[in-house]
C-alpha positions, 0 to 999 in steps of 0.5 A, a space after each residue: 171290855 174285850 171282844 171275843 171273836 172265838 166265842 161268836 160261832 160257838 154261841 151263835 150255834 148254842 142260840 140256834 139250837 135252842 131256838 130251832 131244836 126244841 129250846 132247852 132252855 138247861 143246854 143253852 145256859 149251860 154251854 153258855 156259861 161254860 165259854 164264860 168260865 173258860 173265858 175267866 180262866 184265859 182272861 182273869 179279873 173279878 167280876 167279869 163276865 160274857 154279854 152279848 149284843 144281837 148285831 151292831 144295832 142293838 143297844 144293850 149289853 145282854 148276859 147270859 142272866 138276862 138270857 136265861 131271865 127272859 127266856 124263863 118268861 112265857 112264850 107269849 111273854 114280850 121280853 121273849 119274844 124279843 129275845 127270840 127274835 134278836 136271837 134269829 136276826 143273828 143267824 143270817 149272813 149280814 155282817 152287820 147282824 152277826 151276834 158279838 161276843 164280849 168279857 168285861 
């Protein structure tokens, strides 16, 4: 597991949008799953991917299959809403809620 730091901006700035500019659901994959292309690329090994934890206290290891999944679902769907919301919580200035980027 490697955290990518290089990728929180990027990614965090890709969420934004989504959630704040009209949700293109295409646009976010999309970009997504170019920075983990390039990440295969820079970092080799088979099976590897990006996933995502939404602050320091969250549990999961969310990838972008999960993202584009959830996101599919209804707006009025739970597991949504739930993304949506981690996804904000992650826009602030705390530290300890700021997106985390990782390849394995």
């Amino acid at each position: 597991m490697k955290k990518i730091t290089e990728l929180i901006y990027s990614c965090t700035n890709r969420m934004f949008n989504y959630v704040r500019n009209g949700r293109d659901l295409g646009d976010l994959i999309g970009y997504l799953r170019m920075y983990e292309e390039n990440a295969i690329k820079k970092y080799g090994g088979e099976n590897k991917g990006l996933w995502f934890k939404f602050g320091k206290d969250d549990t999961l290891c969310t990838t972008i299959d999960d993202i584009e999944r959830d996101l599919n679902l209804p707006s009025t769907h739970g597991n949504n809403i739930l993304l949506i919301e981690k996804m904000e919580s992650t826009f602030g200035l705390n530290p300890d809620e700021e997106l985390e980027v990782y390849y394995s």
